[in-house]
C-alpha positions in Angstrom: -7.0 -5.3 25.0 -10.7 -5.6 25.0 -12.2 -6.9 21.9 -14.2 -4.2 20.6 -11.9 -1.9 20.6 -9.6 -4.4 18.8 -12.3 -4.8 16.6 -12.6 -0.8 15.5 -9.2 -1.1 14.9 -9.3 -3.5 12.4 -11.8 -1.9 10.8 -10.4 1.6 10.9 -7.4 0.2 9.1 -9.3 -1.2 6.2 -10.7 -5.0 7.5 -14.0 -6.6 6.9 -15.8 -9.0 8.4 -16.1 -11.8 6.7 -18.2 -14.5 8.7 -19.0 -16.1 12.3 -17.6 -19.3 13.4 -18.4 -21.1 16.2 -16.3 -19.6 18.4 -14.5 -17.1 16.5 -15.1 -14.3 13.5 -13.2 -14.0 10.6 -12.0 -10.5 9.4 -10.4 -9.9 5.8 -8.0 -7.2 4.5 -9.4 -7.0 0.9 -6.5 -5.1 -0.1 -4.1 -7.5 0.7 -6.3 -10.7 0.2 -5.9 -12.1 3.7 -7.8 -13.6 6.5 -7.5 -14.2 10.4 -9.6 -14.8 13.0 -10.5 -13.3 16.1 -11.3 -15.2 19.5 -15.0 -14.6 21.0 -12.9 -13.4 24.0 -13.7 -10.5 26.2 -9.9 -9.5 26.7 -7.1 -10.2 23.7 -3.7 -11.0 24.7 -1.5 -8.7 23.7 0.9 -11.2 21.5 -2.5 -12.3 20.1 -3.5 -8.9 19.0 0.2 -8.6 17.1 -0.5 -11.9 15.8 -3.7 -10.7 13.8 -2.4 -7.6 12.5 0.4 -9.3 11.5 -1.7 -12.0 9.9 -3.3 -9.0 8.2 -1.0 -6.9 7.0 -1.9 -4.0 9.5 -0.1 -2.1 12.4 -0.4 -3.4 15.4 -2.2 -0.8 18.0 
């Protein structure tokens, strides 16, 4: 999956960004009070992608 349109999804279902690292960014659910991070990758591995929404309390896509 390409990482913007991982990134709209996160955000569509409620996530925020939260801050850069050096070679990642950091999205919150506020709702649910939890953080993951996201790879400065072009394309997301799909088990990845689960992994985050999991880690987020969201649907995968």
């Amino acid at each position: 999956m390409k990482r913007r349109d991982f990134i709209r999804h996160l955000e569509s279902n409620g996530c925020e960004f939260l801050r850069e690292g050096s070679a990642h960014t950091l999205y919150v659910n506020r709702r649910t009070h939890k953080v993951s991070t996201v790879p400065r990758h072009r394309e997301l591995n799909t088990f990845l992608v689960r992994k985050i929404c999991k880690d987020l309390d969201i649907p995968p896509p």
